[in-house]
C-alpha positions in Angstrom: -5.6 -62.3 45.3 -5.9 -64.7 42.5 -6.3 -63.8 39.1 -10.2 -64.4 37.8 -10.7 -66.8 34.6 -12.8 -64.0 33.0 -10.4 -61.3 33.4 -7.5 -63.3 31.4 -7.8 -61.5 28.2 -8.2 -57.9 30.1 -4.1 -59.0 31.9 -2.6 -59.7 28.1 -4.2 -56.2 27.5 -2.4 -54.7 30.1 0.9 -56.5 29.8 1.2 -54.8 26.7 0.2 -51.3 28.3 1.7 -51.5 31.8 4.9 -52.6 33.9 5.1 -56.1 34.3 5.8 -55.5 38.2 2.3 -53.9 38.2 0.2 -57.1 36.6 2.7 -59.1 39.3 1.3 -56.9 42.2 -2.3 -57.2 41.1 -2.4 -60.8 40.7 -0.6 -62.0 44.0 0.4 -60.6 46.6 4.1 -59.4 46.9 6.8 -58.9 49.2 7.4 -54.9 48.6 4.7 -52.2 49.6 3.3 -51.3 46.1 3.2 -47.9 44.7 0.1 -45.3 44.1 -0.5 -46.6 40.6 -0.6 -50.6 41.5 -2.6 -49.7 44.5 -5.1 -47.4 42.2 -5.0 -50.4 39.8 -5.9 -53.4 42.1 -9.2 -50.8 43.5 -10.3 -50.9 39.9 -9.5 -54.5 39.7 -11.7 -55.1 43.1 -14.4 -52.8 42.0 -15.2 -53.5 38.6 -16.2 -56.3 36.5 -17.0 -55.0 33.3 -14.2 -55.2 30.8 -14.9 -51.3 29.8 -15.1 -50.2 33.1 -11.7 -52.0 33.6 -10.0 -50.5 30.9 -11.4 -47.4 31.3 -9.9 -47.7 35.2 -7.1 -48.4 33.9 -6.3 -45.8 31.5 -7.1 -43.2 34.4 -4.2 -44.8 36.6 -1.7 -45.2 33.9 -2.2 -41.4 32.9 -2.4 -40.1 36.8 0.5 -41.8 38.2 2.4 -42.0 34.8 6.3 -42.9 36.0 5.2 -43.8 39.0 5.7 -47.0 39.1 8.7 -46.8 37.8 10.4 -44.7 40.0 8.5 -45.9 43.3 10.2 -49.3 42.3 13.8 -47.4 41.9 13.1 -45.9 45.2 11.9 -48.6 46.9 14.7 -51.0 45.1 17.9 -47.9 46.5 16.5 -48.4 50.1 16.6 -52.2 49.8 20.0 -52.0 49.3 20.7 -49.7 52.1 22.2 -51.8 54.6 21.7 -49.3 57.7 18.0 -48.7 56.3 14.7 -51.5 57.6 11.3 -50.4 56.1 8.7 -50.6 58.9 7.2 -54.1 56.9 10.8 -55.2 57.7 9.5 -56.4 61.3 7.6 -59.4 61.9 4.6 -60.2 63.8 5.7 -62.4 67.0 2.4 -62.8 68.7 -1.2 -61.1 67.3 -4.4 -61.8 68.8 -7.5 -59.0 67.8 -6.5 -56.9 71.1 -3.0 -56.1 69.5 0.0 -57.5 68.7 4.2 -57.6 69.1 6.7 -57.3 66.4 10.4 -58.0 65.9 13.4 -56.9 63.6 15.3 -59.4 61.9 18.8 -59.6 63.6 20.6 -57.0 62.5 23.7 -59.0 61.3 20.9 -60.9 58.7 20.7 -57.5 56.8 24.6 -56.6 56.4 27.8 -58.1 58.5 28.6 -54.4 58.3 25.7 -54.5 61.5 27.9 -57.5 63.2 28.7 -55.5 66.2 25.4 -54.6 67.4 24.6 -58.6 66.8 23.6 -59.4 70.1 20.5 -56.3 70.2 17.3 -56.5 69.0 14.2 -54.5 68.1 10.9 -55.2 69.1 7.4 -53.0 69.3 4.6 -53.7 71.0 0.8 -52.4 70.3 -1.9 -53.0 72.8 -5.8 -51.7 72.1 -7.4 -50.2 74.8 -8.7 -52.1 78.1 -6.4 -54.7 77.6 -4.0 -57.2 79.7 -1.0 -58.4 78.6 -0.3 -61.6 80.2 2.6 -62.5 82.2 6.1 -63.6 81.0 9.5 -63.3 81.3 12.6 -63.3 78.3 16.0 -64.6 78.4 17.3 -61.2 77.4 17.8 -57.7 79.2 15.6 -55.3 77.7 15.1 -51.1 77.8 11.5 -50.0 77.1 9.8 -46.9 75.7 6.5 -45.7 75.8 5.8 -43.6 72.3 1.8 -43.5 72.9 -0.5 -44.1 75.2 -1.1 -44.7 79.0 -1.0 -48.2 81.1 0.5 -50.2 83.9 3.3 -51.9 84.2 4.2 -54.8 87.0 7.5 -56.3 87.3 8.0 -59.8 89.4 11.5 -60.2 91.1 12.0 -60.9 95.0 8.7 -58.6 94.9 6.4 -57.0 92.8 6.4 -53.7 91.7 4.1 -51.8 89.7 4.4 -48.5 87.8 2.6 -46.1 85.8 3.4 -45.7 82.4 2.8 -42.6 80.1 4.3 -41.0 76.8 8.4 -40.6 77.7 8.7 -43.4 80.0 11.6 -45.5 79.9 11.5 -48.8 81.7 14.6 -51.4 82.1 13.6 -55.4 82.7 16.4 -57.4 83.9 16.6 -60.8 81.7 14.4 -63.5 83.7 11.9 -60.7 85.2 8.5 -61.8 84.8 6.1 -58.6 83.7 2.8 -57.8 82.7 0.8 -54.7 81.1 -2.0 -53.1 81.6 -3.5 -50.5 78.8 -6.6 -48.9 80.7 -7.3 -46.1 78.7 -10.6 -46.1 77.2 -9.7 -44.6 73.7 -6.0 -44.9 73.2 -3.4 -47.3 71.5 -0.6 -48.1 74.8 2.7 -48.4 71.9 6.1 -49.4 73.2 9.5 -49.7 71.7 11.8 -52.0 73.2 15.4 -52.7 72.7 16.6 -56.1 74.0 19.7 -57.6 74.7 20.4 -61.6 74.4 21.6 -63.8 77.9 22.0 -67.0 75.9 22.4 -67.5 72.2 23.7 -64.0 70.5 21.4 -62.5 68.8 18.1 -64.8 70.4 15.4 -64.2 72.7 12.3 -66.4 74.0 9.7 -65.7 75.8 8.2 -68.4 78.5 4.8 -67.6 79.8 4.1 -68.0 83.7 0.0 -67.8 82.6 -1.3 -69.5 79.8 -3.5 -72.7 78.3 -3.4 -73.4 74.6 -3.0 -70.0 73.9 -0.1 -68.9 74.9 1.3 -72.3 76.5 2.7 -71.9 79.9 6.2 -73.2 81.0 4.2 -75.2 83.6 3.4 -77.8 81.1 6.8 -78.6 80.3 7.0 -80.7 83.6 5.5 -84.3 84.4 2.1 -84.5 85.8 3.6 -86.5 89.2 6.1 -83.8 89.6 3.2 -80.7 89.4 1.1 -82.8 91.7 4.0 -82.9 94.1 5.5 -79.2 94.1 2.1 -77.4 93.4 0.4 -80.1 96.3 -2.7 -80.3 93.7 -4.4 -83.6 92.8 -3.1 -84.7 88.9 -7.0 -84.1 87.8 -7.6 -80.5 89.1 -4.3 -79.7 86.8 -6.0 -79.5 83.0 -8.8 -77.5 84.6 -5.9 -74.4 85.3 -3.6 -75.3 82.3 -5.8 -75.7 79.8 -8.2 -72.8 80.0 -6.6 -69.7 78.3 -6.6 -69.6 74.5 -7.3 -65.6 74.1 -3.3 -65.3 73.2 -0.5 -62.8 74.9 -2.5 -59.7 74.7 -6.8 -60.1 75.9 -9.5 -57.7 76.3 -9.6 -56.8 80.3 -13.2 -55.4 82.4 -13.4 -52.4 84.5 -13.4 -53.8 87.4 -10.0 -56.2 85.8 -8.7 -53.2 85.2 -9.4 -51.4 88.5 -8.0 -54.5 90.3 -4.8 -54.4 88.3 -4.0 -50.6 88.4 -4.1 -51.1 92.8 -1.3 -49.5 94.3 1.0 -48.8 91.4 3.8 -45.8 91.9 4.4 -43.1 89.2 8.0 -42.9 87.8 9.7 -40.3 88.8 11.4 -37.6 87.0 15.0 -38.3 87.8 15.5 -42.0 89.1 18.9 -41.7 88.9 20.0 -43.8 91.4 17.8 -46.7 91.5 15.9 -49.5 89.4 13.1 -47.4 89.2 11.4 -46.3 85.6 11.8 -43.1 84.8 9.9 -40.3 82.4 12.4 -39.1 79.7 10.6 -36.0 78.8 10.3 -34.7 82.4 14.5 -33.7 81.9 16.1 -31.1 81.0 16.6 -31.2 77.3 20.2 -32.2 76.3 19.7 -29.2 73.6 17.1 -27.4 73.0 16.8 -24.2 70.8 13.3 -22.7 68.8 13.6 -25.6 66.2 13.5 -28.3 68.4 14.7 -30.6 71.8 16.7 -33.4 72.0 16.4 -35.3 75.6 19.1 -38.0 76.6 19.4 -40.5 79.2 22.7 -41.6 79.5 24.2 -44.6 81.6 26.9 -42.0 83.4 23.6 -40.7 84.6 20.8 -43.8 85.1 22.2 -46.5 86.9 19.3 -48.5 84.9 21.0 -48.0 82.0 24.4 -49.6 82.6 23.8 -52.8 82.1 23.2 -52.7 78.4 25.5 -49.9 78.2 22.7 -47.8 76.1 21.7 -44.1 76.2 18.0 -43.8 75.2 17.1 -40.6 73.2 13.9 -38.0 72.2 14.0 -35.7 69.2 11.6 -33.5 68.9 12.2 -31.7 65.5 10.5 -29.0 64.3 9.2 -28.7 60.7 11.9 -28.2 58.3 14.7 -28.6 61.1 18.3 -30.3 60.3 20.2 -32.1 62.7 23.2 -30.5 62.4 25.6 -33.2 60.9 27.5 -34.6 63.9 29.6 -38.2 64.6 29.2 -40.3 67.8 32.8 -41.5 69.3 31.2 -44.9 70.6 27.8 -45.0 70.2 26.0 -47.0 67.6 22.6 -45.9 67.3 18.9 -47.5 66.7 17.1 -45.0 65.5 13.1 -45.4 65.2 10.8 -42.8 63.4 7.4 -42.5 66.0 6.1 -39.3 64.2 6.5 -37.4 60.6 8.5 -37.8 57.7 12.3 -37.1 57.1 15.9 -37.5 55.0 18.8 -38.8 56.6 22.0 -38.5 55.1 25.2 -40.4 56.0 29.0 -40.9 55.4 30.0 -44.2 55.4 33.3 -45.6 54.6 33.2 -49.2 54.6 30.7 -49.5 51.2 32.6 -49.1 48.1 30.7 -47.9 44.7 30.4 -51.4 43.7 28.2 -52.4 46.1 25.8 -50.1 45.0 25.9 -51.3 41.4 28.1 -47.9 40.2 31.6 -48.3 38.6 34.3 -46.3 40.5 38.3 -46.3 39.9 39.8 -49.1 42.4 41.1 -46.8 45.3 43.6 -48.8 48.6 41.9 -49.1 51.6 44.9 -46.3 53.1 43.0 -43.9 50.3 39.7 -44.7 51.5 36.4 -42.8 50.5 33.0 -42.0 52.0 30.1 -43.6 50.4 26.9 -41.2 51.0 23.9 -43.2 52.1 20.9 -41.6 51.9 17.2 -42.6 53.1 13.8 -41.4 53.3 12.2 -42.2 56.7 8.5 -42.8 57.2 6.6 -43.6 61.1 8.0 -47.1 61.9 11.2 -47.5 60.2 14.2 -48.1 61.9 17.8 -46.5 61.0 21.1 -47.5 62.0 23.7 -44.8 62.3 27.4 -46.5 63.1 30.0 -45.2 65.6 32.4 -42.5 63.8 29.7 -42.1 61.1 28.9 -38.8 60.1 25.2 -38.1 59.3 22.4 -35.6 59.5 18.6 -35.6 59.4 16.2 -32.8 57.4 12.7 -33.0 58.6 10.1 -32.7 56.8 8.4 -29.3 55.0 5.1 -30.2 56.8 5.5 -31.8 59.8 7.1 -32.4 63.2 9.9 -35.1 63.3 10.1 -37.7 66.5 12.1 -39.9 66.8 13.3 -42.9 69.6 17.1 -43.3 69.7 19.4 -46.5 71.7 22.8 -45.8 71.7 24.6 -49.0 72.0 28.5 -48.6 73.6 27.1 -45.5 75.3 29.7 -45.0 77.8 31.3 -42.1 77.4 30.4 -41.4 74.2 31.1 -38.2 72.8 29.7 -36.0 70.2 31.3 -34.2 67.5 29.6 -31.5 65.4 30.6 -31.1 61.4 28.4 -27.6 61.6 27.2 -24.9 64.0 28.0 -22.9 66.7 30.6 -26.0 68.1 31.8 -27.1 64.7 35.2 -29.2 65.6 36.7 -27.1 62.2 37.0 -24.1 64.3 38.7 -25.6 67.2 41.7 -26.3 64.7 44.6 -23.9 64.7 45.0 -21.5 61.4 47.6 -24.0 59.7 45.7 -27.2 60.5 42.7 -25.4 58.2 45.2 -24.0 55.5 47.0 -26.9 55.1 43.4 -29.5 55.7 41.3 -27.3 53.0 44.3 -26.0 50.7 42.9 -22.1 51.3 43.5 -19.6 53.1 42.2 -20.0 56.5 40.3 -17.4 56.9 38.0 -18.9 53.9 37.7 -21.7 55.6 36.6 -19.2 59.6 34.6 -17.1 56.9 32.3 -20.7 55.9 32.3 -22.4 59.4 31.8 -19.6 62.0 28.4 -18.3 59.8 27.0 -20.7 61.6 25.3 -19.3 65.4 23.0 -21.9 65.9 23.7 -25.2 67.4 22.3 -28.9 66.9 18.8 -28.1 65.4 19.0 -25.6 62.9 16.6 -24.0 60.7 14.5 -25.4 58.3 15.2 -24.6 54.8 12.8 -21.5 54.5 13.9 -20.0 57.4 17.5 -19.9 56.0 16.2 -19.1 52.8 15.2 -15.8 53.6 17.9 -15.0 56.0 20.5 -15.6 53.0 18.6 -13.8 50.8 19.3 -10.7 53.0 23.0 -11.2 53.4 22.9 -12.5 49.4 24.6 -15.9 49.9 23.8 -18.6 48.0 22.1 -22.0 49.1 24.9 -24.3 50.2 24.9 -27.6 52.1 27.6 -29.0 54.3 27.8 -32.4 52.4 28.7 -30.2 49.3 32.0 -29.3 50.3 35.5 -30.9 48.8 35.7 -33.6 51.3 32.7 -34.5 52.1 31.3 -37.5 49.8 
């Protein structure tokens, strides 16, 4: 939005009265999402034109959202510099026509080399409106797919086609080079995937190359000479532009009923345990890895789905309840992609491979033998994506007011192995009486006394919940992350 001639003198007011970040976000357009008071600002800057009005606009955001705006920005600015953290902005739209659109991560190595050894994976969502066709395409790059939303179709072209039902839980694995196509033929609902892919040819790169197509997308037909089409198509050279050069709707089109009807023909329903095959298969149909009143956490691993061994991934469900913590825990191999579909939530993680510095703090210079945990912590909204490293300890406190759910791909899945820092199978009381006497420097049966309180395992309560128990027993409030050793 550019600024108006008439409103100059009204700006030099208000650079004397408000953040010079704000008078940025109302004249242009910036690269951060803007906080309550900019965004109150720029409605008053849209809806008035009276210079009283305006200043009396004004005056009501400054006092309503008063140190907002500066500590949105110091929010905002912390997560920026959160290496494992991407802000749902963070991907870009790929292909968007008015029937939806797809959307990429940047390459995870572009945000920190700390993300190097997940290089070759990226992350993708897909939105399609519904009655709509997705056309037909392939990518040089295995991929694992999972419905969040929605109901549709999906057909996948190899020695022979195959088509399949999709609903909310389904998880679908495409072999690089397959060519597939969607189908959203609800009437009301949004079909939303989330798609993890995995690069054939240059590390961290993927293409897709349309089998349909005119202008709009551009088919991989028109690549070749007009004598050679004529030849392996046995067409006449004239009849070509009349099938090439028709389709200019984009990747994702409003379909008809009877389209529709024709493309949802003898499709198969994934079933609940396709272990054994290619098949898709519906994640939420399992039985729940863990599972207690505060929430279930469903797992497909590749031990398990032969799908899944190819990329090496486990794809995970967390269904949190309001308030629940995942009880802080480590992964032995398993990096994991982990994207918010539902709620709001704080993760908090251990990391030792960023110093203070980094984060613009002074610390006294330690040897890497020393070492030291450097506790990131994130607020996650619907859409952003975490990354929680192998060996990394880290837990997740849902929101007050709502459910958490989350999609999870564990990269190096194979045998990977968790480790709980709390609950009911805490790895502190496996350790014999001197390993906790001589780890903790107290007696060990202060350190049995603090870990075996503990009876639940993996979700535990929300903060309430605990609240009131404690106040019973007359403990005070503690977390896990405040003991000596832990950050």
């Amino acid at each position: 939005m550019m600024i108006k001639t008439e409103h100059a003198l009204l700006l030099l007011i208000f650079s004397v009265l408000l953040s010079p970040l704000l008078l940025l976000s109302l004249a242009y357009e910036v690269p951060y999402p803007k906080t309550e008071a900019e965004r109150c600002l720029e409605r008053c800057y849209k809806a008035e034109t009276e210079f009283s009005g305006l200043l009396e606009y004004a005056d009501k955001c400054q006092r309503k959202y008063e140190g907002g705006i500066k500590e949105g920005r110091g929010g905002e600015e912390k997560q920026r510099g959160n290496p494992y953290y991407f802000h749902a902005e963070s991907l870009q739209s790929r292909f968007r026509t008015q029937e939806g659109h797809v959307r990429v991560l940047e390459r995870f190595s572009e945000k920190s080399e700390l993300l190097a050894g997940i290089d070759n994976f990226r992350l993708a969502m897909l939105e399609a409106n519904p009655n709509t066709f997705v056309v037909p395409h392939h990518c040089d790059a295995n991929s694992v797919l999972f419905v969040t939303r929605g109901k549709g179709t999906i057909s996948l072209v190899r020695q022979k086609k195959e088509s399949y039902n999709l609903v909310r839980g389904s998880v679908v694995c495409v072999p690089a080079g397959t060519t597939v196509y969607l189908v959203n033929q609800d009437n009301n609902e949004k079909l939303n995937i989330v798609k993890l892919m995995q690069s054939v040819n240059a590390p961290g790169q993927f293409k897709e190359y349309f089998a349909g197509g005119g202008t709009n997308p551009e088919p991989y037909y028109t690549v070749f000479s007009d004598d050679i089409l004529e030849r392996v198509l046995n067409t006449p050279r004239d009849e070509l532009p009349r099938l090439f050069g028709q389709q200019k709707k984009g990747m994702i089109m409003k379909a008809t009923k009877e389209q529709l009807r024709g493309l949802s023909r003898h499709v198969s329903s994934p079933g609940a345990t396709s272990h054994d095959s290619n098949a898709p298969f519906n994640l939420l149909n399992q039985r729940p890895r863990y599972s207690n009143e505060h929430g279930q956490f469903f797992e497909a691993s590749p031990e398990e789905f032969k799908q899944l061994q190819t990329m090496d991934l486990y794809v995970a469900f967390s269904d949190m309840d309001k308030g629940s913590i995942m009880a802080p825990h480590y992964n032995s191999r398993a990096t994991t992609v982990v994207v918010v579909v539902e709620g709001h939530a704080r993760i908090e993680m251990g990391c030792p491979h960023l110093s203070q510095e980094s984060q613009g703090q002074r610390r006294e210079q330690r040897t890497e033998q020393e070492g030291y945990y450097q506790k990131i912590s994130s607020h996650l909204s619907p859409g952003d994506v975490f990354i929680i490293p192998a060996g990394h300890p880290f837990t997740i406190v849902a929101s007050e007011n709502e459910k958490l759910r989350t999609v999870g791909f564990g990269i190096h899945a194979w045998n990977n192995q968790r480790s709980f820092l709390a609950g009911r199978d805490n790895i502190v009381q496996q350790l014999e009486k001197e390993a906790k006497e001589m780890s903790f420097n107290v007696p060990a049966e202060q350190v049995e006394k603090v870990f075996s309180r503990q009876r639940e395992s993996f979700y535990l309560g929300g903060t309430q919940q605990w609240q009131r128990r404690e106040e019973g027993r007359g403990h005070p409030l503690t977390s896990i992350f405040d003991f000596p050793g832990f950050f």
